[in-house]
Kinemage of the C-alpha trace (Angstrom):
@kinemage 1
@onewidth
@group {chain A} dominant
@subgroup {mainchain}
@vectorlist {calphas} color= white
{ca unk a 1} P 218.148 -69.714 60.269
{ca unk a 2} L 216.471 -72.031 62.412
{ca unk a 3} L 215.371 -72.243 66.205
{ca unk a 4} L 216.663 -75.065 68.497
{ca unk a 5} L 215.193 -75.624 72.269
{ca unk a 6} L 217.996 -76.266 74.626
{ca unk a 7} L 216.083 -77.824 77.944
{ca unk a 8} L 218.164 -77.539 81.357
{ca unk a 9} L 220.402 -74.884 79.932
{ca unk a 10} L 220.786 -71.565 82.104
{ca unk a 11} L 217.587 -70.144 81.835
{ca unk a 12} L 214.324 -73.138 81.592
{ca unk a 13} L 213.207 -71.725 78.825
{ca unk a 14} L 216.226 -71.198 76.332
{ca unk a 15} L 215.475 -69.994 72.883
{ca unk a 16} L 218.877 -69.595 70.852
{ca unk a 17} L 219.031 -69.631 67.364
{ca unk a 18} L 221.313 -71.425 65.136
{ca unk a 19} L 223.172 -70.540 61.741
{ca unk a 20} L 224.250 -73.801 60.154
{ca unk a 21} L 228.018 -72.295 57.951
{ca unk a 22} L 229.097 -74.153 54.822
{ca unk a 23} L 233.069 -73.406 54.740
{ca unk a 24} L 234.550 -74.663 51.146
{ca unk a 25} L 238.410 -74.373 51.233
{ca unk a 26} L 240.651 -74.500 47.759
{ca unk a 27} L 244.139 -74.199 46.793
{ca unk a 28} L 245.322 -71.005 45.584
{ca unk a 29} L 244.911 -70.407 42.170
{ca unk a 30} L 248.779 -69.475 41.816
{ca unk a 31} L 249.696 -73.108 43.975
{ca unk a 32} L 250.068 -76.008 42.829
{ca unk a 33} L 247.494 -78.759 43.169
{ca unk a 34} L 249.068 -81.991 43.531
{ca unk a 35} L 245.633 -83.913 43.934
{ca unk a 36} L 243.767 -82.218 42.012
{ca unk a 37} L 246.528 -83.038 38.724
{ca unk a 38} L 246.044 -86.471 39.936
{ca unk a 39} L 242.209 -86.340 40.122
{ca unk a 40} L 242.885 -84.851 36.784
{ca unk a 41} L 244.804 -87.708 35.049
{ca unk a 42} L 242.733 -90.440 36.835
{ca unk a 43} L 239.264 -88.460 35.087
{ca unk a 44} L 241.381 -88.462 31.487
{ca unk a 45} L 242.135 -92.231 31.708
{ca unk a 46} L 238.635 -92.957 32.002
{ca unk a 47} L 238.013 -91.126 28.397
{ca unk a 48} L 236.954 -87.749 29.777
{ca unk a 49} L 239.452 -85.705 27.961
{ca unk a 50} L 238.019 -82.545 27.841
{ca unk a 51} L 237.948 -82.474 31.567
{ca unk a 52} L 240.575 -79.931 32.819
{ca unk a 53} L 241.884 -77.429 35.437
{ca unk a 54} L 240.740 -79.640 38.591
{ca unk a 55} L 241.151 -78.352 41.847
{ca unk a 56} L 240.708 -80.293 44.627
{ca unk a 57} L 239.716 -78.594 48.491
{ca unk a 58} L 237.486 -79.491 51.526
{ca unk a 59} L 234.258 -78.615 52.773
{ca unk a 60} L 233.758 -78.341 56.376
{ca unk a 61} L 229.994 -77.508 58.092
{ca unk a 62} L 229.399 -76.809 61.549
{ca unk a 63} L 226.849 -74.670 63.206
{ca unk a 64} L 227.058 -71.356 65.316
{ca unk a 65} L 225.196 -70.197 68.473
{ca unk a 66} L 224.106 -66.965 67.227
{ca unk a 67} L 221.803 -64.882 64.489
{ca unk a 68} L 222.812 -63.577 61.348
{ca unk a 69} L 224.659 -60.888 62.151
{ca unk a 70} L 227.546 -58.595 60.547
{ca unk a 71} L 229.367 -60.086 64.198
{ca unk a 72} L 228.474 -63.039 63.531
{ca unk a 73} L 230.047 -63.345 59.563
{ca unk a 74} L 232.919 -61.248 60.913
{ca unk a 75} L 233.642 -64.471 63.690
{ca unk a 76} L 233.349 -66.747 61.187
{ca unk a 77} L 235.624 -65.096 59.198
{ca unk a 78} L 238.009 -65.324 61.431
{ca unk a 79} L 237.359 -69.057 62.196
{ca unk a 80} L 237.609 -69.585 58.485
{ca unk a 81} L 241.087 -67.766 58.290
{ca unk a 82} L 242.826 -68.494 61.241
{ca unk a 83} L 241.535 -72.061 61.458
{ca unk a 84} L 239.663 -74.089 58.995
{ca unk a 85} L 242.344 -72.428 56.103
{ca unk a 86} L 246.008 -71.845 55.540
{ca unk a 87} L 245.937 -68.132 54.205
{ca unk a 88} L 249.343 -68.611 52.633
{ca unk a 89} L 247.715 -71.362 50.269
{ca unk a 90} L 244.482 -71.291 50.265
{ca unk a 91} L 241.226 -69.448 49.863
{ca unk a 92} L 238.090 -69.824 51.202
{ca unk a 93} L 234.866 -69.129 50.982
{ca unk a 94} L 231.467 -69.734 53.011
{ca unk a 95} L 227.902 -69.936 52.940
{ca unk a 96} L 225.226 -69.317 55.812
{ca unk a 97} L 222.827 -72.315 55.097
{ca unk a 98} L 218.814 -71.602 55.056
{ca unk a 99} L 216.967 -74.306 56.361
């Protein structure tokens, strides 16, 4: 967690810190993974055969307002499953980045 100085903001003299939130979305192991079979068969025809089961998602970072805080993880639980993922086909995951 780091510290950030916000000048001009409310109070003169604003101290808020800042959790930076690495959100890495997949596919559903039980859906299909059109990209990632593509990925796949472009990785083969370059001679990598033994590469296999690729799965292809997104990674999305953003920073939160806030300390590290069971509120806190439960908010961005709910950004990460009402937002940034489609429950239905995906899964997700997240980290709270130390810098």
């Amino acid at each position: 967690m780091r510290k950030i100085w916000l000048k001009g903001w409310g109070n003169k003299d604003s101290n808020l810190n800042v959790v930076k939130v690495m959100v890495y979305v997949s596919p559903k192991a039980t859906v299909l993974d059109p990209q990632g079979a593509a990925v796949q068969q472009a990785i083969k025809s370059l001679g990598h055969a033994s590469v296999d089961a690729v799965r292809v998602g997104k990674t999305v970072t953003f920073e939160i307002d806030a300390e590290d805080t069971a509120e806190t993880r439960a908010t961005i639980d709910k950004l990460c499953d009402g937002l940034l993922s489609n429950p239905i086909i995906e899964d997700y995951r997240y980290e709270i980045v130390e810098e």
